[in-house]
Structures are given as C-alpha cells and as structure tokens.
N, CA, C and O atoms as a GROMACS GRO file, in nm:
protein
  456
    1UNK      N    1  -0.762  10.903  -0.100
    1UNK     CA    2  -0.840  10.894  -0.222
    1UNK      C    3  -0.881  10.749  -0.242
    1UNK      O    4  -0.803  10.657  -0.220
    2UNK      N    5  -1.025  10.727  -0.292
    2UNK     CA    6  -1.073  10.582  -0.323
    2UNK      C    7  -0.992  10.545  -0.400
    2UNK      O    8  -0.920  10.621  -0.466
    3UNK      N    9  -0.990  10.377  -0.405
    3UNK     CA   10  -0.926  10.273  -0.473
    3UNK      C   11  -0.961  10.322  -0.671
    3UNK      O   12  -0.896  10.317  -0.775
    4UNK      N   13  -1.097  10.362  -0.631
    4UNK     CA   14  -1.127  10.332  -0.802
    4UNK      C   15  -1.083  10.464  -0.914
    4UNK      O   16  -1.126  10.467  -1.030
    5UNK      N   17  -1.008  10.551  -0.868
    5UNK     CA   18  -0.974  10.654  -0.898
    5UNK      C   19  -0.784  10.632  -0.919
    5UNK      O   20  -0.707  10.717  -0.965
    6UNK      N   21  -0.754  10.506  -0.873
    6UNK     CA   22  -0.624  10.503  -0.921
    6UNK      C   23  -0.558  10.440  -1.051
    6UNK      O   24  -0.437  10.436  -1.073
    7UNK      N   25  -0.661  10.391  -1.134
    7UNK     CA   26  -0.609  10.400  -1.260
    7UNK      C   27  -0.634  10.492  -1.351
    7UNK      O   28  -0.577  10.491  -1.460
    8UNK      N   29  -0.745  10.607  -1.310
    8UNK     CA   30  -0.772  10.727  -1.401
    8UNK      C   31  -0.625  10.816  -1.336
    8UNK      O   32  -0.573  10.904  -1.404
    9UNK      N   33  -0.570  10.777  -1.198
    9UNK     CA   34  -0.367  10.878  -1.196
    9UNK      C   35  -0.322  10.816  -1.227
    9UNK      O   36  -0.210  10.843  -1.183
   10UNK      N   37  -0.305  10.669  -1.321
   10UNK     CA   38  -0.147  10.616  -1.373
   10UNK      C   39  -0.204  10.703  -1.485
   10UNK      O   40  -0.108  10.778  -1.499
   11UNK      N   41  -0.273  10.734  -1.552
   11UNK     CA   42  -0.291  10.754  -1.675
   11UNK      C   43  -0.263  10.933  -1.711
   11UNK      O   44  -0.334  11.008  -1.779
   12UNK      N   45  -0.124  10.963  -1.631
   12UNK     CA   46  -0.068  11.124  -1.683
   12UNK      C   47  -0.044  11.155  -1.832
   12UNK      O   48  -0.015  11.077  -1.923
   13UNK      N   49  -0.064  11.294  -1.834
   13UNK     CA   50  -0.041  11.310  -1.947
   13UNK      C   51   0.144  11.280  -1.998
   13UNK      O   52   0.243  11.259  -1.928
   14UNK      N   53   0.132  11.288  -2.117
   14UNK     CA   54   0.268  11.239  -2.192
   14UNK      C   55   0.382  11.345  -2.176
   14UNK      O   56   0.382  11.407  -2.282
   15UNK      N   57   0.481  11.396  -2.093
   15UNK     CA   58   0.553  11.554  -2.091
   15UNK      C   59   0.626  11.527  -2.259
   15UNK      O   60   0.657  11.437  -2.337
   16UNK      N   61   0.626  11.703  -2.242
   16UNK     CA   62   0.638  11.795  -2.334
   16UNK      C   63   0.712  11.897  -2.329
   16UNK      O   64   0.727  11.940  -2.215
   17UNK      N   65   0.776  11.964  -2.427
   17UNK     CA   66   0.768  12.123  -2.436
   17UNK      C   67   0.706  12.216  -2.302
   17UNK      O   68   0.593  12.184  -2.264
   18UNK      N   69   0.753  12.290  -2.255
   18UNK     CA   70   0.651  12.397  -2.160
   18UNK      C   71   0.563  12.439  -2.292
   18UNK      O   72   0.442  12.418  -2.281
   19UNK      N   73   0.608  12.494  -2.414
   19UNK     CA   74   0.561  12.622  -2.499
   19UNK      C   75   0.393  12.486  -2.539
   19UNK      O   76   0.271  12.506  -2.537
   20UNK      N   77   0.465  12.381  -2.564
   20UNK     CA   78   0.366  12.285  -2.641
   20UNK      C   79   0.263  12.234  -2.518
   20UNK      O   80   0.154  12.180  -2.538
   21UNK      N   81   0.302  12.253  -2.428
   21UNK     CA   82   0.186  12.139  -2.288
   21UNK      C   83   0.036  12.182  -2.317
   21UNK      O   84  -0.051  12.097  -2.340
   22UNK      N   85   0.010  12.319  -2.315
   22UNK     CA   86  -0.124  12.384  -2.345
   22UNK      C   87  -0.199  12.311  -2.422
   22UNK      O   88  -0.290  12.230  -2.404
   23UNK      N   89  -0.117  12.377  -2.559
   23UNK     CA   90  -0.223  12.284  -2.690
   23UNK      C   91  -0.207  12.145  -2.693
   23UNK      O   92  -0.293  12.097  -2.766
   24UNK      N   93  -0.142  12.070  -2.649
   24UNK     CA   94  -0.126  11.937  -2.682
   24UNK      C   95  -0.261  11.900  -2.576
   24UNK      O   96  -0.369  11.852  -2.608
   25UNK      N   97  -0.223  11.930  -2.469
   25UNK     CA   98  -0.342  11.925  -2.339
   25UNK      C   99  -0.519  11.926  -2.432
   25UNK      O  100  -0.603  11.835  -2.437
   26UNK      N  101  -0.522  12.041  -2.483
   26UNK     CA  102  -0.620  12.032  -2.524
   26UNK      C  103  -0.661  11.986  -2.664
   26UNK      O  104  -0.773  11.976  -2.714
   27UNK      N  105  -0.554  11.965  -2.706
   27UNK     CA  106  -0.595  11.866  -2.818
   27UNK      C  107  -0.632  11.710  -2.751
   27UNK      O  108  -0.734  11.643  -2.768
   28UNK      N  109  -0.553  11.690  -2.698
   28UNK     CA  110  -0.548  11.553  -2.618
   28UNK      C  111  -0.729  11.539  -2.530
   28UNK      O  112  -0.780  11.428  -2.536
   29UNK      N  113  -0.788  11.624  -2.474
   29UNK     CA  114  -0.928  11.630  -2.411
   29UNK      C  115  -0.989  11.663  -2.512
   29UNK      O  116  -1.103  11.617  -2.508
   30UNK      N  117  -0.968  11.729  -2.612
   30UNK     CA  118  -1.102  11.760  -2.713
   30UNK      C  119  -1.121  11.662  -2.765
   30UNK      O  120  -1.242  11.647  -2.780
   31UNK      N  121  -1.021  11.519  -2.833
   31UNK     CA  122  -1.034  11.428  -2.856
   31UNK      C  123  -1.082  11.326  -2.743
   31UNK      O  124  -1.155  11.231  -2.768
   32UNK      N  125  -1.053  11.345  -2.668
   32UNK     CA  126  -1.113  11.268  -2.526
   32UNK      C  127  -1.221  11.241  -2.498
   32UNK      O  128  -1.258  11.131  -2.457
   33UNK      N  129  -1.314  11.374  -2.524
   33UNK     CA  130  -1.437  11.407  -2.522
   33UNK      C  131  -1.497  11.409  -2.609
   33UNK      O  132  -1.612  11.446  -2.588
   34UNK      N  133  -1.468  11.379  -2.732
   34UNK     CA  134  -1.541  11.415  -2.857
   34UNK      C  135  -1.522  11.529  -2.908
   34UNK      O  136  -1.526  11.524  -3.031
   35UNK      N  137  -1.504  11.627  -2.866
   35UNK     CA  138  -1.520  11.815  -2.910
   35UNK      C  139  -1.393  11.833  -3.029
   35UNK      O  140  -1.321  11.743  -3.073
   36UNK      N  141  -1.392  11.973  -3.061
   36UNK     CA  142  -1.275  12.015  -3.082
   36UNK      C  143  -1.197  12.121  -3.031
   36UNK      O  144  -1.269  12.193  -2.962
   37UNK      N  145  -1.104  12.153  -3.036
   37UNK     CA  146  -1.023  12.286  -2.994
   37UNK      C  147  -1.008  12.404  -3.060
   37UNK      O  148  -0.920  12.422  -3.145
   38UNK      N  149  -1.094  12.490  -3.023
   38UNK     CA  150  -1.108  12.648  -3.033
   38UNK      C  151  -0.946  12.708  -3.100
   38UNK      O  152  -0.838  12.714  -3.041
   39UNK      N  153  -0.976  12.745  -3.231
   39UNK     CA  154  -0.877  12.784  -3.306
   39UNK      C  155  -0.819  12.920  -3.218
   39UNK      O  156  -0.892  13.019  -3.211
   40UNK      N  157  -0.716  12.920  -3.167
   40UNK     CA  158  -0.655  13.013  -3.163
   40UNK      C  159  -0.659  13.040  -2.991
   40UNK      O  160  -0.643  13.139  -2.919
   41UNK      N  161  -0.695  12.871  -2.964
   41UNK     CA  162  -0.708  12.871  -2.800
   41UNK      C  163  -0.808  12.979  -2.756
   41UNK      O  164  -0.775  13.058  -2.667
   42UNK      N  165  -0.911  12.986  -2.806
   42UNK     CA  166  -1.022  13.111  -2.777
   42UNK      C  167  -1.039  13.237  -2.784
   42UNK      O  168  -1.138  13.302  -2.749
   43UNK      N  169  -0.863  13.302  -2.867
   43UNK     CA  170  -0.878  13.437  -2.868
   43UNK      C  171  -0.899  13.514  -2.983
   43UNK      O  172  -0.865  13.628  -3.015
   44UNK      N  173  -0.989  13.390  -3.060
   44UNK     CA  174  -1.113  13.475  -3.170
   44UNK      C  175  -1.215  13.503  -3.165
   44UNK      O  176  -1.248  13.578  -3.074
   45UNK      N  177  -1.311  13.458  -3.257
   45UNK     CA  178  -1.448  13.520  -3.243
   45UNK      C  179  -1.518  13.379  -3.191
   45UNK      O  180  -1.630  13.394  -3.142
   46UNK      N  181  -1.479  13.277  -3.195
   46UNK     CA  182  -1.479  13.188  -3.110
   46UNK      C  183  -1.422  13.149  -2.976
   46UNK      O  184  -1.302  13.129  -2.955
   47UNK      N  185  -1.516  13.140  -2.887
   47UNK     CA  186  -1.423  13.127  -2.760
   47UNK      C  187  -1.408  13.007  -2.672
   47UNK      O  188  -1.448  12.898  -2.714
   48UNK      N  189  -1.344  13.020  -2.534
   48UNK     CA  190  -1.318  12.888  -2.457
   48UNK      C  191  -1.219  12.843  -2.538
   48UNK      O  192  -1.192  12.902  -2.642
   49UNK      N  193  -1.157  12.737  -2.497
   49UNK     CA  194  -1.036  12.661  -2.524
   49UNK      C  195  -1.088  12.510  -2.621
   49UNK      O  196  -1.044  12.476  -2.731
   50UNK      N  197  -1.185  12.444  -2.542
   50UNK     CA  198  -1.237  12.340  -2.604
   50UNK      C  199  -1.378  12.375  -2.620
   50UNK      O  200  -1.441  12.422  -2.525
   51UNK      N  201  -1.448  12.348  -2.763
   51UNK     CA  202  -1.565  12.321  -2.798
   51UNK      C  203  -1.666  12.185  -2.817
   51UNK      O  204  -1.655  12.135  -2.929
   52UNK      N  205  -1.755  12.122  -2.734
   52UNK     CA  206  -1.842  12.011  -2.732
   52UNK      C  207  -1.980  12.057  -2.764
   52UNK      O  208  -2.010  12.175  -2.780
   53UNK      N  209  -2.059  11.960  -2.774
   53UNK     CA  210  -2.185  11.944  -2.822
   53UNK      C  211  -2.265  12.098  -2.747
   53UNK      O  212  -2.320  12.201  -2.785
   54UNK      N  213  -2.213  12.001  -2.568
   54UNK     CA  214  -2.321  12.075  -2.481
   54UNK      C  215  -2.238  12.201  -2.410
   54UNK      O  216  -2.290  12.307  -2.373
   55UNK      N  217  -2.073  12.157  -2.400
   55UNK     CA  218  -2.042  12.258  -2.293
   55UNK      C  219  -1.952  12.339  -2.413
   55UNK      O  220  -1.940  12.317  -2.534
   56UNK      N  221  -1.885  12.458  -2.311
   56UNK     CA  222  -1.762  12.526  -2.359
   56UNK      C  223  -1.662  12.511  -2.251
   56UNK      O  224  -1.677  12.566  -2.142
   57UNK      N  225  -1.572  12.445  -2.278
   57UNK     CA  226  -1.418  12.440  -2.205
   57UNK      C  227  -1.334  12.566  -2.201
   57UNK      O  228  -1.305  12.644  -2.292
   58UNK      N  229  -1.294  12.564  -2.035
   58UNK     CA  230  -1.184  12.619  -2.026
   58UNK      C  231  -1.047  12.546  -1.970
   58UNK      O  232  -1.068  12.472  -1.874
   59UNK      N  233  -0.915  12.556  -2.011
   59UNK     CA  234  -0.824  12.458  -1.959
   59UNK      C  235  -0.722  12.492  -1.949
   59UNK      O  236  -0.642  12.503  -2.042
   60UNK      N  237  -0.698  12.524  -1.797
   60UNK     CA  238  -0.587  12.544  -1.730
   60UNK      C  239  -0.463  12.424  -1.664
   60UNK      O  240  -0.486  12.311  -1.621
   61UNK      N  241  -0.360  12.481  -1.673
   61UNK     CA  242  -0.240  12.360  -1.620
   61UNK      C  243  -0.166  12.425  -1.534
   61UNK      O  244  -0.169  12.548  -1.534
   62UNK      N  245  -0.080  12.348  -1.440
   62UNK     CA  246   0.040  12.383  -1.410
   62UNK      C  247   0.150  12.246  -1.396
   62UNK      O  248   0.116  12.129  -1.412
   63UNK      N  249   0.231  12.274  -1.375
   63UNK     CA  250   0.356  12.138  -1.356
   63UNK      C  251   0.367  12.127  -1.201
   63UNK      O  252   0.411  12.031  -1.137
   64UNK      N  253   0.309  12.265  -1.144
   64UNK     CA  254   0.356  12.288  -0.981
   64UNK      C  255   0.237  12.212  -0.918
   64UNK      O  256   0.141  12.169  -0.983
   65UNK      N  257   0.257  12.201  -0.751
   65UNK     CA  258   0.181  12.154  -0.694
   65UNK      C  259   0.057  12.229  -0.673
   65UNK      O  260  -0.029  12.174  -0.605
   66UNK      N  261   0.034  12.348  -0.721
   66UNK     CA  262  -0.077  12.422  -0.670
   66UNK      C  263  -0.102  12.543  -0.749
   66UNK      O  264  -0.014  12.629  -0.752
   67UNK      N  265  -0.222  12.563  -0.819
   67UNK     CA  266  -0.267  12.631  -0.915
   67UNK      C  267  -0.334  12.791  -0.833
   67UNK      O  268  -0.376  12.758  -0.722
   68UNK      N  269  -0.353  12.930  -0.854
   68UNK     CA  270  -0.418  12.984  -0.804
   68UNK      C  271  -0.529  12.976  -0.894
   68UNK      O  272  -0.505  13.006  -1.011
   69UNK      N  273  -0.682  12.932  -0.856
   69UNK     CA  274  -0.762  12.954  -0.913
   69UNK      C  275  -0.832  13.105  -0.975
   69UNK      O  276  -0.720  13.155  -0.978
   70UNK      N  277  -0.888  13.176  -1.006
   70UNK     CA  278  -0.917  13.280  -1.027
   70UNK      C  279  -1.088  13.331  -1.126
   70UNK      O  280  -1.129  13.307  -1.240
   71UNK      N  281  -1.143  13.408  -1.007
   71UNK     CA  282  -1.263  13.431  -1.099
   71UNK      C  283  -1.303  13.473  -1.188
   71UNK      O  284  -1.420  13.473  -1.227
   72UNK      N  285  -1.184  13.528  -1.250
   72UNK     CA  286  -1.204  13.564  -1.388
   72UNK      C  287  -1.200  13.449  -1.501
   72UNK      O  288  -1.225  13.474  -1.618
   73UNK      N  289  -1.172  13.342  -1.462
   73UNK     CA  290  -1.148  13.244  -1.563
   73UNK      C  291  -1.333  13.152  -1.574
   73UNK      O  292  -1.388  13.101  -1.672
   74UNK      N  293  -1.380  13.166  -1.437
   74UNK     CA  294  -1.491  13.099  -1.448
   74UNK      C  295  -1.575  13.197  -1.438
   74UNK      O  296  -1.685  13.154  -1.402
   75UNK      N  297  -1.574  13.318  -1.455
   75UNK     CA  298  -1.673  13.389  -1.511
   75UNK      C  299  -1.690  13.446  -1.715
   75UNK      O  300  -1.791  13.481  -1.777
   76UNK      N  301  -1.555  13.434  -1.758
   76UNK     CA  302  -1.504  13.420  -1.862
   76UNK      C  303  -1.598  13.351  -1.930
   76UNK      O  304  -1.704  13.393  -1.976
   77UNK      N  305  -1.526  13.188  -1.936
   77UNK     CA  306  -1.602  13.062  -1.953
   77UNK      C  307  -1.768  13.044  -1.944
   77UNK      O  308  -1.840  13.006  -2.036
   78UNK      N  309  -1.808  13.082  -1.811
   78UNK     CA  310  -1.994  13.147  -1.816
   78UNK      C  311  -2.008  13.207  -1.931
   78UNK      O  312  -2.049  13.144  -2.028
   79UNK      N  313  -1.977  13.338  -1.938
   79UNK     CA  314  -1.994  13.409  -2.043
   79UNK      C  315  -2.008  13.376  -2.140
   79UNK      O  316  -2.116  13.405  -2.192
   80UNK      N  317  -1.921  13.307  -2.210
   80UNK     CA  318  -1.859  13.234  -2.347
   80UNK      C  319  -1.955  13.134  -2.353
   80UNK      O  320  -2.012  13.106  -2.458
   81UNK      N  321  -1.980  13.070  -2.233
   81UNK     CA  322  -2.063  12.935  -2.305
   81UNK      C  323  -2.240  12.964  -2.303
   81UNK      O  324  -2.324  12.920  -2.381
   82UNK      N  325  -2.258  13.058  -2.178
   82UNK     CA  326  -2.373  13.122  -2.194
   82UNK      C  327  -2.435  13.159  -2.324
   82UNK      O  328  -2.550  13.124  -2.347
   83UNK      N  329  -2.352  13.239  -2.426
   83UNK     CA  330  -2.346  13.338  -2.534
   83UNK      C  331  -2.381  13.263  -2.663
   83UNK      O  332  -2.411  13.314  -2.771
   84UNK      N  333  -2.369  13.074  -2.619
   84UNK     CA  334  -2.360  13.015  -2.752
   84UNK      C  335  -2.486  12.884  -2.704
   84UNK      O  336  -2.510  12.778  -2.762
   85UNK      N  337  -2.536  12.929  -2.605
   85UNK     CA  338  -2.649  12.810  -2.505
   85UNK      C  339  -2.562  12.709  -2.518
   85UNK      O  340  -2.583  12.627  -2.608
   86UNK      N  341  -2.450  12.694  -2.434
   86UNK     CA  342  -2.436  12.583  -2.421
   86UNK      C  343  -2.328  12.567  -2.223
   86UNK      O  344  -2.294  12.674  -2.172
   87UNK      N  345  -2.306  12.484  -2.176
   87UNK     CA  346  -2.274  12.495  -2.014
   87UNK      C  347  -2.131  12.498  -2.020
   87UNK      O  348  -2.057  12.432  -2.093
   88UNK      N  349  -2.093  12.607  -1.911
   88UNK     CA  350  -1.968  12.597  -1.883
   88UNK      C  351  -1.888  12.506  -1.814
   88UNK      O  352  -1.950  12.435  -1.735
   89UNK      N  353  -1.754  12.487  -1.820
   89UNK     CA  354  -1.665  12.375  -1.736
   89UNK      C  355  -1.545  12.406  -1.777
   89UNK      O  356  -1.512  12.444  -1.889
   90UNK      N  357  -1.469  12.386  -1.670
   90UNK     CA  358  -1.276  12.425  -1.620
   90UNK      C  359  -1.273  12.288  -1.590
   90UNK      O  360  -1.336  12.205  -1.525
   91UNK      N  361  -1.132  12.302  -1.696
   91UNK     CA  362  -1.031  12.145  -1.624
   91UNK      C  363  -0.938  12.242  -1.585
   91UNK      O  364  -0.920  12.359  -1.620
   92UNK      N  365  -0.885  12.167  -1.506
   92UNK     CA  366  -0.745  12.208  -1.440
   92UNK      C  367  -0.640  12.072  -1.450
   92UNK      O  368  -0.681  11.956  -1.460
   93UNK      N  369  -0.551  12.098  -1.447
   93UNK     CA  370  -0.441  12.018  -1.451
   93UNK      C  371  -0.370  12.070  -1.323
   93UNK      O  372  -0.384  12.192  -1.313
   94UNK      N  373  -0.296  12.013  -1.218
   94UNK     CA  374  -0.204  12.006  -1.141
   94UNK      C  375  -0.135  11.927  -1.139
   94UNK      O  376  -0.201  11.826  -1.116
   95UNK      N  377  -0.003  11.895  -1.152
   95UNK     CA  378   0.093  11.814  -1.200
   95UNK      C  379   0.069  11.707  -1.242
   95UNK      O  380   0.135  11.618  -1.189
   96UNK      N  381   0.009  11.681  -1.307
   96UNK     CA  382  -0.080  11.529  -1.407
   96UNK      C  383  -0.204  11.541  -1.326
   96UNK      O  384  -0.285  11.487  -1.402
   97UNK      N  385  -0.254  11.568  -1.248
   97UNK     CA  386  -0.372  11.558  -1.200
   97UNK      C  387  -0.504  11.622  -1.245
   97UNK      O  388  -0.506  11.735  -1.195
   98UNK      N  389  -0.614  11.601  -1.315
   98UNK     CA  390  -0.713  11.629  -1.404
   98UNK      C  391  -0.848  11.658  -1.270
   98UNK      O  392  -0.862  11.576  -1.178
   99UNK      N  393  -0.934  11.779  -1.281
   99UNK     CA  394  -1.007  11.752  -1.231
   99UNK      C  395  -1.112  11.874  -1.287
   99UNK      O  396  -1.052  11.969  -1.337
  100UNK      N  397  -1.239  11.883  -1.286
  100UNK     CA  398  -1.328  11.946  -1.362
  100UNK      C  399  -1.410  12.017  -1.294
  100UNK      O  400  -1.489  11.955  -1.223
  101UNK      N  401  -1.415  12.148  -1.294
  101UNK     CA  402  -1.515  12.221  -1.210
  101UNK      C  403  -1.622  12.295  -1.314
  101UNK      O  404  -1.590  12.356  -1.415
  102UNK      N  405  -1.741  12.276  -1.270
  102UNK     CA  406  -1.865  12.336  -1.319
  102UNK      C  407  -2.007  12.388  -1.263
  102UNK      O  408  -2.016  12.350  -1.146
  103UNK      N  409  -2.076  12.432  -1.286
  103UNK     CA  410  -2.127  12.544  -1.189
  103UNK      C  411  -2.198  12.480  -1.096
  103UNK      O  412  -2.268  12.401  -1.159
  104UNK      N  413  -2.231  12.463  -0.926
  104UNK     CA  414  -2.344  12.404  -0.868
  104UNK      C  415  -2.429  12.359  -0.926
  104UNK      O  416  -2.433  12.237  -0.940
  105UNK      N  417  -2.527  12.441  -0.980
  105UNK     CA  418  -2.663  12.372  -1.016
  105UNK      C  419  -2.675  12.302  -1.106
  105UNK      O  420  -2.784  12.247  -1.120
  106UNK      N  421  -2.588  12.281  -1.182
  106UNK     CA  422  -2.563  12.176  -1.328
  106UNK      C  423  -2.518  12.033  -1.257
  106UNK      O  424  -2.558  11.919  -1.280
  107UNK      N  425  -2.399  12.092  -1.143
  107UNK     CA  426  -2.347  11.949  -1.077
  107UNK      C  427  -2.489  11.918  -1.024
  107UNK      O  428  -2.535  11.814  -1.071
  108UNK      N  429  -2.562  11.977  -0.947
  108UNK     CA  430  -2.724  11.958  -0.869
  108UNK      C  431  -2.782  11.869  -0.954
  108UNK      O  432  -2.823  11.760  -0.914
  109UNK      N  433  -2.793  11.918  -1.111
  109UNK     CA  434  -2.896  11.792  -1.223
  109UNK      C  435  -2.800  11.705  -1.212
  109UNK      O  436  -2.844  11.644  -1.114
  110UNK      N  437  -2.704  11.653  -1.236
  110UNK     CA  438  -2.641  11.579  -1.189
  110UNK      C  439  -2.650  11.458  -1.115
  110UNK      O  440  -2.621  11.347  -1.158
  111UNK      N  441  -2.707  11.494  -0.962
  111UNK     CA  442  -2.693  11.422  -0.895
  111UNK      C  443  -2.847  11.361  -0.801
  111UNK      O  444  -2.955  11.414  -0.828
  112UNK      N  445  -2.841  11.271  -0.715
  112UNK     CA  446  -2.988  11.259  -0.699
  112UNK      C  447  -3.027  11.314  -0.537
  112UNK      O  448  -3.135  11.297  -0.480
  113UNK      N  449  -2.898  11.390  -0.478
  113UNK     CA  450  -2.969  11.410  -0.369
  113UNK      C  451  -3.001  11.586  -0.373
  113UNK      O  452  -2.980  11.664  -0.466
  114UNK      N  453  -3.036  11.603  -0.288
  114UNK     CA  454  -3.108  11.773  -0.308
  114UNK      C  455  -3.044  11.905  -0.251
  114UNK      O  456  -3.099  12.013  -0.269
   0.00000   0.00000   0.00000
C-alpha cells in the first residue's frame, strides 16, 4: 500500500462495546461527512444507515479479517438511495480498516480516464 494512505490507518476507530460499534461507527462517519444517521439504523420509513446531501449510506463492520460481501446489501442501498434521487455507497469496516464502494459509473464521473 502507498506511503500516503498511512496516516488515514493510524487513524482506527476508538473500540467499544460489540452491541455499541455499529451506531457509534455511524455516528462517528455521519459526522465525518457532514450527514446524519438514519433513525433506527434504516429500519423505518427512512432508509440506509447514513443520510448526506447527495448519497445514501450503507455501513457494514467486522472486527475479523474478512467480511463476506453480499448483494443484497448493494442492491438494498441502490434501491433506497435511488427512491430519494440521491447515489448509493457502502463503507465497510474490516478490522479498523475503512473503505467505500459505489457503483462503476459514478466512480467513471469521477475519474478522468474512460
């Protein structure tokens, strides 16, 4: 891994509670980002985990070395953020490790090659 990516890993999250890691997690990125956190972690009439301007968050963790990803979570998240015009995105957590997945063609505007 590049040099310039090693002070965004000293910077783990703070441990916790197992019951508390979730919400603290996403309290901790909704403030991060500006947004806020979806009352009830998304299982109201509001959904996704974190709410921002443009996207809808979904945010998964584990403590272990290796997460199974699953398509129900990023088709979920589509859905949800589709439903309110605004773009979907998954953080994941792997043992302090933060990393953000969001759909091709959004990463595509993104970037400048084709």
């Amino acid at each position: 891994m590049s040099r310039r990516w090693d002070k965004a890993l000293e910077e783990k999250p703070i441990p916790v509670a197992n019951k508390q890691k979730p919400a603290k997690q996403e309290k901790r990125l909704a403030k991060e980002f500006g947004g806020r956190v979806t009352a009830g972690s998304g299982s109201g009439r509001n959904k996704g985990d974190i709410d921002l301007d443009s996207f809808k968050i979904e945010v998964k963790r584990t403590d272990n070395q290796s997460i199974s990803l699953k398509k129900e979570w990023l088709s979920k998240i589509d859905e949800e953020a589709f439903s309110v015009g605004k773009y979907p995105a998954l953080i994941l957590e792997i043992d302090g490790l933060e990393w953000v997945a969001i759909p091709k063609p959004l990463f595509k505007s993104f970037t400048t090659f084709a």
